[in-house]
C-alpha positions in Angstrom: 129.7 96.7 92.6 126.8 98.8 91.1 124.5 100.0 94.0 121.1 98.2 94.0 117.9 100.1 93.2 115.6 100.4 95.0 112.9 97.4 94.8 109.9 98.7 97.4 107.7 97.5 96.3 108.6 93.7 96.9 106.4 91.2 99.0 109.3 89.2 100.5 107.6 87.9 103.6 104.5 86.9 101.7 103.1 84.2 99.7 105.5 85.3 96.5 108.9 84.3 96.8 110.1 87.1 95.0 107.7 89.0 92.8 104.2 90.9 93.8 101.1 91.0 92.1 101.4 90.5 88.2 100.3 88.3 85.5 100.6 84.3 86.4 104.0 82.8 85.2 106.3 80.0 84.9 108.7 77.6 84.0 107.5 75.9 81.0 105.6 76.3 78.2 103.4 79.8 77.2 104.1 80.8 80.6 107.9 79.6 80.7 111.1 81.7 81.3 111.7 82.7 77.7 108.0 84.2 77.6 107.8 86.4 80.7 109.2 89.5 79.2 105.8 89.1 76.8 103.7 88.0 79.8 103.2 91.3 81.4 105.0 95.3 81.1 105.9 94.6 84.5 108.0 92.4 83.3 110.0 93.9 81.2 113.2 93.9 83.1 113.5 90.3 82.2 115.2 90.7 79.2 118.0 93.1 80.6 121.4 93.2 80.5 122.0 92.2 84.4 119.8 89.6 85.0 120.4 86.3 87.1 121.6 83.4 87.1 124.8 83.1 86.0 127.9 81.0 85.1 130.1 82.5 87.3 133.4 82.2 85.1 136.3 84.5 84.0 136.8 85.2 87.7 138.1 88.6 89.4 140.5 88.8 91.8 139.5 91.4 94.3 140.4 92.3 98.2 136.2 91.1 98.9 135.5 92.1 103.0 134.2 89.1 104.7 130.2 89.3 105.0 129.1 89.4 108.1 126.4 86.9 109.8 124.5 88.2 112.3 121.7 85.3 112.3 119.0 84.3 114.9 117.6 80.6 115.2 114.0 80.6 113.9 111.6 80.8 111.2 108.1 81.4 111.5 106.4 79.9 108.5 106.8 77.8 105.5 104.9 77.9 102.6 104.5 76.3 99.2 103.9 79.5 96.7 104.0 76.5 93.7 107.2 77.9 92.4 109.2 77.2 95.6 109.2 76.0 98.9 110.4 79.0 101.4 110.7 79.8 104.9 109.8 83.5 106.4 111.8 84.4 108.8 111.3 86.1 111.6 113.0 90.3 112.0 116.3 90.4 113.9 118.7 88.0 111.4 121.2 90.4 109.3 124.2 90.8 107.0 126.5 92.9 106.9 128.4 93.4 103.4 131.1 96.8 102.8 129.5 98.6 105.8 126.1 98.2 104.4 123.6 96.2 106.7 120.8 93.8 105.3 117.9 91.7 107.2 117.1 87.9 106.2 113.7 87.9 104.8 112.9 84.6 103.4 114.9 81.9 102.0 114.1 79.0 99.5 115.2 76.5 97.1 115.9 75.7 93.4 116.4 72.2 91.6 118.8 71.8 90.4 120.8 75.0 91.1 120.0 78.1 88.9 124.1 79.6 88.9 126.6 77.6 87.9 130.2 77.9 89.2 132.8 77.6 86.0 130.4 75.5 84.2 129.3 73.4 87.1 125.4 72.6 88.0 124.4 71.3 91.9 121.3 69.1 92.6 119.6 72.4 94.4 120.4 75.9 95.2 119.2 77.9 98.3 118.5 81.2 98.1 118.3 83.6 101.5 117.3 87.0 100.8 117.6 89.9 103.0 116.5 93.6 102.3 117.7 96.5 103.7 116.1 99.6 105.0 115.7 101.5 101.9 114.5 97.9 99.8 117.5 97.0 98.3 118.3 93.2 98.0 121.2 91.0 98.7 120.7 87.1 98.2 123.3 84.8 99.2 123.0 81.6 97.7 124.6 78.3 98.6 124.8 75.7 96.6 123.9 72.1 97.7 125.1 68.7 96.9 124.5 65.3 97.5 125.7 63.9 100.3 124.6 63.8 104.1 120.9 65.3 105.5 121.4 68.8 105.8 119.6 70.0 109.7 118.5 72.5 108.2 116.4 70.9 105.8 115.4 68.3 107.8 113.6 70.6 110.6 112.5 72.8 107.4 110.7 69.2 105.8 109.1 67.9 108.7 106.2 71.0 107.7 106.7 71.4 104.2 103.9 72.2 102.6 102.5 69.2 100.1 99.9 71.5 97.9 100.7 74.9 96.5 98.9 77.3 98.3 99.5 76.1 101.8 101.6 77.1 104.6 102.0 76.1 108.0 103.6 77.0 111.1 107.3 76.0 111.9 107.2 74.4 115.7 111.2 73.9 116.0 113.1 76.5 115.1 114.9 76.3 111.4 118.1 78.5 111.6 119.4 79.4 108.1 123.2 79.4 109.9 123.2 75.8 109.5 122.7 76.4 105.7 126.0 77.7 105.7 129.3 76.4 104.7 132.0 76.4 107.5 134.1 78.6 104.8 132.0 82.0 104.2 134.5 82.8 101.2 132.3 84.2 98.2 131.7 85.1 94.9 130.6 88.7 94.2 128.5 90.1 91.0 125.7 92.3 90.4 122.2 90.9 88.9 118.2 90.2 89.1 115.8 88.4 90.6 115.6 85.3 88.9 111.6 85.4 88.6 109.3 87.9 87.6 109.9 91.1 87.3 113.0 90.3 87.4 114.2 93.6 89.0 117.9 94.4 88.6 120.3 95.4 91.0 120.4 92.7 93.2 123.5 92.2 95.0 124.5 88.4 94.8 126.7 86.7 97.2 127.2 82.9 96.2 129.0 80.9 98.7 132.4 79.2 97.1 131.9 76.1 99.2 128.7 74.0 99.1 126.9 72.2 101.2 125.6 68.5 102.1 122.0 67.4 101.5 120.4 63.8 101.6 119.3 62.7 97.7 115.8 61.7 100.1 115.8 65.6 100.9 116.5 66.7 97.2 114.2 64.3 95.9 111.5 65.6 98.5 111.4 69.1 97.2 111.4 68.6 93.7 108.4 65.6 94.1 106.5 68.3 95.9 107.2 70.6 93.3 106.3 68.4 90.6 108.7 70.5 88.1 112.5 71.9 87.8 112.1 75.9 89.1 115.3 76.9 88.2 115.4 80.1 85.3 118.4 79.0 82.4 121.5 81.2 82.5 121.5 84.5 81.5 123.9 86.2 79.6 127.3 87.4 82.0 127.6 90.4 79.5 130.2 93.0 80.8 129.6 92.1 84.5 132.8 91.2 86.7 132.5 88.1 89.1 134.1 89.3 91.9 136.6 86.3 94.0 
């Protein structure tokens, strides 16, 4: 895989779940994802070659080295940024991917998923990103599906914030290990943020097996975000998917 830039400049621990400061976006009409390469120069990584998400299809074999989870229970904060829901996490959780070590940041959610696996869409997509030393990014995203609560949600939703602006303080602990699948196996390719500015060379991890959440918890989320957040699929180009 390509190495990452290097993406500094990021504010992944604050209000933005992935971009800094920059013109006002998002993910319909004027302001939609079709229009954010014309929204702002800072922006104008969005209409690159690598960008994210993707149908992962036309799979690679490859001899991929487990990653390694190296996660603590906790989260310190959750907040509604009005294009996602996320949860900060406190320093200390890591991944460890080829030799190359990464902290959790953040993660949050999409609805319905924003990569599809061979052609296939899930109800919501959670996204954990983790930064190295040097700013680099790796998300690992799992998809969800329908089925049992997930208790990873369910201690993440007893504070969600309703309005956009707001956060509040998480009094149990929300461990992103239960957001795992039980099977770590993953897909492998190289992309983008999927919001503004769209910044490529992201490494993407996307779990092979999904997980279980409630259709109250899916429906939940999207209620409260009063709109699908998930970007349409970008061209694959000459990327490989790595299996």
């Amino acid at each position: 895989m390509q190495k990452p830039i290097l993406i500094a400049f990021l504010l992944l621990a604050s209000g933005s779940a992935y971009s800094a400061t920059g013109a006002h976006w998002g993910y319909s009409g004027a302001e939609g994802p079709e229009n954010w390469v014309r929204l702002s120069p800072d922006y104008s990584a969005c209409s690159g070659k690598n960008q994210s998400p993707i149908d992962l299809t036309g799979l690679v074999e490859a001899d991929l080295e487990p990653i390694q989870f190296a996660y603590e229970a906790g989260g310190g904060e959750i907040l509604n940024n009005g294009h996602t829901v996320q949860v900060n996490c406190a320093p200390g959780s890591t991944i460890e991917v080829d030799g190359h070590v990464f902290e959790l940041n953040q993660f949050h959610f999409h609805v319905p998923s924003e990569n599809r696996i061979e052609g296939k869409s899930f109800p919501m997509e959670a996204h954990l990103v983790h930064r190295d030393k040097d700013g680099n990014l790796a998300v690992v995203a799992v998809m969800l599906g329908e089925g049992a609560p997930n208790p990873a949600l369910e201690a993440a939703w007893a504070k969600m914030p309703a309005k956009e602006g707001d956060k509040h303080a998480l009094t149990e602990a929300v461990s992103a290990e239960s957001l795992l699948p039980a099977n770590r196996d993953h897909y492998r390719f190289n992309g983008s943020l999927t919001t503004p500015p769209c910044t490529e060379g992201v490494w993407w991890l996307v779990m092979k097996q999904p997980v279980s959440a409630s259709k109250e918890q899916i429906e939940r989320f999207a209620n409260v975000m009063h709109h699908a957040n998930n970007r349409p699929l970008q061209p694959v180009n000459a990327r490989p998917v790595l299996q």
